[in-house]
N, C-alpha and C positions, 0 to 999 in steps of 0.2 A: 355507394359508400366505400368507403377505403378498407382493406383486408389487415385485419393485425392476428399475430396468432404471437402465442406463449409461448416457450419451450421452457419444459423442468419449473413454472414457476406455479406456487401453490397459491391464486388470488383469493385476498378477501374477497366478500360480496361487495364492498361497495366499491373497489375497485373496478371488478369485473363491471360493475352496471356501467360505472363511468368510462370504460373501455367499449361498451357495447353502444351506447349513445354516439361515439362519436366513431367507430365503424363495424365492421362484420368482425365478430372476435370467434377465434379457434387456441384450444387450448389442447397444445401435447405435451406431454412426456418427453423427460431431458435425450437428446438424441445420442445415438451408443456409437456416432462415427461424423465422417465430413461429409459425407455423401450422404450421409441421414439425416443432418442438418439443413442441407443443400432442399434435398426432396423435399423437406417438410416446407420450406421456406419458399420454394419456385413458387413465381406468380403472388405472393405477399407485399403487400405494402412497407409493412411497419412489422417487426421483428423484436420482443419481448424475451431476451436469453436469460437464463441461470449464469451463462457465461461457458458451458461443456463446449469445445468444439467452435467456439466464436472465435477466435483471432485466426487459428488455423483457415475457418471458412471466409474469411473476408473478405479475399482477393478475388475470390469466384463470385460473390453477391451484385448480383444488377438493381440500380433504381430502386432503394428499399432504405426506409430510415431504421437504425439497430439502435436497441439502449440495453440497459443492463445494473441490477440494481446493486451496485458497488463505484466504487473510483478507478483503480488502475486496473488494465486488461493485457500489457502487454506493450510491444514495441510495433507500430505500423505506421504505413505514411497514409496521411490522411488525405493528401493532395492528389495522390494514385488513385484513393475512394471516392475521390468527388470525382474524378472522371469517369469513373463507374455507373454513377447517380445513387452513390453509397455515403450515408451521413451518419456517424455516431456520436452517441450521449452517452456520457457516465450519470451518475448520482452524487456528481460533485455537492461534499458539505454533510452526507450522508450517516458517516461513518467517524465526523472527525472529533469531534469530542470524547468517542470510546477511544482512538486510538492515541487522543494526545494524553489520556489517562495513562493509558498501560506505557507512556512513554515517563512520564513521573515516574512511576511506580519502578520500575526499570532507572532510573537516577538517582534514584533513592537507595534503591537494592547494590547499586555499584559502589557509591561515593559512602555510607552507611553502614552496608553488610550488615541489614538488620536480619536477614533469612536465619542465618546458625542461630541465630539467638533468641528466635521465638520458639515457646514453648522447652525450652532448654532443662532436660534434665539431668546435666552435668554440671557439678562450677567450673567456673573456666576463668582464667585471670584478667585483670583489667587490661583494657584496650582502646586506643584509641583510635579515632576511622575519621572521614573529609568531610564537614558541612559542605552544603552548596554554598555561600555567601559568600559571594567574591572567585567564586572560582569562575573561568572564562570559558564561552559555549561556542561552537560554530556550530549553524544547522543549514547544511547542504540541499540548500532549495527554499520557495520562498513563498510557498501556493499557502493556501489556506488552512492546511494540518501545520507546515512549518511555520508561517507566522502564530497559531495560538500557541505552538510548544513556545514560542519565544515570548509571551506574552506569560505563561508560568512561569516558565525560569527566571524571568525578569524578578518576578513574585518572589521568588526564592532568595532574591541578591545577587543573583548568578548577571557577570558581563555576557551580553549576548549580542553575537553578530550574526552576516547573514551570508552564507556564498551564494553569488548570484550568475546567472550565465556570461562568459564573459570575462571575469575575473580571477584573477591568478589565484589557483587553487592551493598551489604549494606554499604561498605569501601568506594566504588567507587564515591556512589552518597551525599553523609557525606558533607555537606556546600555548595553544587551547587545552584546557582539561578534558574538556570532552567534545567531541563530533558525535551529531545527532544526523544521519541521513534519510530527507525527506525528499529527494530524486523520484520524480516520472522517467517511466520507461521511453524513451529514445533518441534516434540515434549518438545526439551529442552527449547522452549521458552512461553509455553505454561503455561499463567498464572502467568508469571515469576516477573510482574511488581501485586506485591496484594496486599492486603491492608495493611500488615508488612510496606511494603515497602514504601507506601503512608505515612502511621502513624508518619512513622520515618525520615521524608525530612524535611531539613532544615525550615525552619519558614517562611514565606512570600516568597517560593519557587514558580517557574511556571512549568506546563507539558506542551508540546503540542505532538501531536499524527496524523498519517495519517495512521495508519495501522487497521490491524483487532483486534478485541476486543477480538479475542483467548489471546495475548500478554499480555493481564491488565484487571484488577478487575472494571467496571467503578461506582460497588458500594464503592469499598473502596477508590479510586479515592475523590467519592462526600462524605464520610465521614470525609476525611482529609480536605478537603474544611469548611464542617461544623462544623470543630474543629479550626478554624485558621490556620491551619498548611499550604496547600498550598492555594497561593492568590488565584489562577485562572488556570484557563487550556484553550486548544482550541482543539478541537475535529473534525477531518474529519473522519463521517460515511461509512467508509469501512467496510463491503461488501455493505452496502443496497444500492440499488435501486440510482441511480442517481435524485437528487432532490425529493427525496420521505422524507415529511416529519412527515409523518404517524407510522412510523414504532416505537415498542415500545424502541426500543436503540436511538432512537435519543429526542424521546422524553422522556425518562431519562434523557439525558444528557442538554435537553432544559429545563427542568423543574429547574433546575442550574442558577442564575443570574451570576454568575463568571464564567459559562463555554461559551464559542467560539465554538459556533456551524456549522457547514457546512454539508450540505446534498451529502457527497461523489461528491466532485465536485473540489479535490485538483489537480487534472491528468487532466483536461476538459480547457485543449488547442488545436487549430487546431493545432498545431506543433506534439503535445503529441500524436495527434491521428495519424496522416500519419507518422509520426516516427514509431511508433507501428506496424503499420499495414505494412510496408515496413520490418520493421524486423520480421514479423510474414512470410511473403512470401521469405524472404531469407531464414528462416532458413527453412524450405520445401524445395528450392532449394539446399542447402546445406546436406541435409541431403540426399538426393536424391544421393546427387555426393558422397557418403559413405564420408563426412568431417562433422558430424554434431557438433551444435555451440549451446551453449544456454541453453544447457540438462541439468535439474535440477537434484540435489542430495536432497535429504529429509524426515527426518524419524523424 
């Protein structure tokens, strides 16, 4: 039978059986380097990560199928990995209903500025703020989290378009109220949103963002800010640290009184988690049965 070992991941029971049924199953403790990941992993089949130490160990992994029970991991080529005999899975689908939540919630809070106003124990004079209806969306990218954001905002009245690879970006986003950024990590995305791009968005424009800061500039981001150009953004720190708010990118982005800050905490639903983690165990299963599902392409 085929070797799968865990690393850092805490299985249910019924997991683990379903895992033991279809090979030899080991389970470690998340590894505290690459060279610890590496050892634990020599001679393994099938590779079950937390995610600690995975993109870094990649490059080095022989003949071994990896998954991992989230969506984005990072920027690699995937076509260097298959020459390896190296095959990755995300948990595509996982995670996406929590994070096109806290993408609402975050369009609301921008266009609305309901935040000062809850709980208010001051009066404060009338004011008025932007429905969504009618105002116009681009959402940069087009997988499965940015199609259902677009499928809310639609809900909302909001015009919504799509930027798709390929398509002139500066043409694209030319009078939008807001840019929504749902970019995978690589190569051609790398960077893609910079400070050009910032510079040049409509006037009293909004960003909001859940992805990695490979995707966008978050200096030229707070430049455009500091010029009038965009009102506001909201910011969920991916990759760092869940509720770490130490780290110097997030504290960039706080040091911002117009940015919407969140400590990587847009996916931190229980639904998100056991969705995940159940598609991270099928598709082991799956792949086992030579039908694998999920297998990322990425260069």
């Amino acid at each position: 039978m085929k070797k799968i070992i865990t690393l850092g991941i805490n299985l249910k029971d019924e997991h683990r059986e379903r895992l033991k049924a279809v090979g030899v199953l080991e389970e470690f403790e998340s590894p505290v380097s690459v060279e610890d990941f590496l050892a634990k992993a020599e001679g393994t089949d099938v590779v079950y990560s937390d995610g600690d130490y995975l993109l870094e160990s990649l490059p080095r992994l022989k003949n071994v199928f990896v998954t991992y029970p989230y969506v984005e991991l990072g920027s690699f080529d995937s076509e260097k990995l298959k020459e390896n005999g190296v095959f990755v899975a995300n948990a595509q689908g996982g995670n996406k209903d929590s994070i096109v939540e806290w993408v609402m919630y975050m369009t609301l809070s921008l266009f609305r500025q309901f935040g000062p106003r809850v709980r208010a124990t001051e009066s404060f004079s009338f004011e008025l703020h932007e429905s969504l209806h009618g105002k116009k969306a681009l959402i940069v990218g087009h997988g499965s989290i940015g199609s259902q954001i677009g499928v809310l905002c639609g809900a909302f009245g909001m015009e919504v378009s799509f930027f798709n690879r390929g398509d002139d970006l500066a043409a694209a986003s030319q009078e939008k109220d807001l840019i929504i950024n749902a970019l995978n990590c690589n190569s051609t995305s790398k960077n893609l949103l910079d400070e050009n791009f910032f510079m040049n968005l409509k006037k009293g424009s909004y960003y909001i963002t859940f992805v990695r800061p490979h995707t966008y500039d978050i200096d030229g981001l707070i430049k455009s800010i500091d010029s009038d150009i965009v009102a506001g953004a909201a910011i969920d720190c991916d990759p760092e640290d869940f509720g770490d708010v130490t780290n110097d990118f997030y504290q960039k982005a706080l040091s911002n009184p117009k940015i919407l800050v969140t400590p990587h905490i847009a996916f931190s639903t229980k639904q998100a988690v056991a969705n995940s983690r159940e598609i991270a165990v099928q598709n082991i299963e799956s792949f086992l049965k030579g039908e694998p599902k999920n297998i990322l392409k990425k260069k």
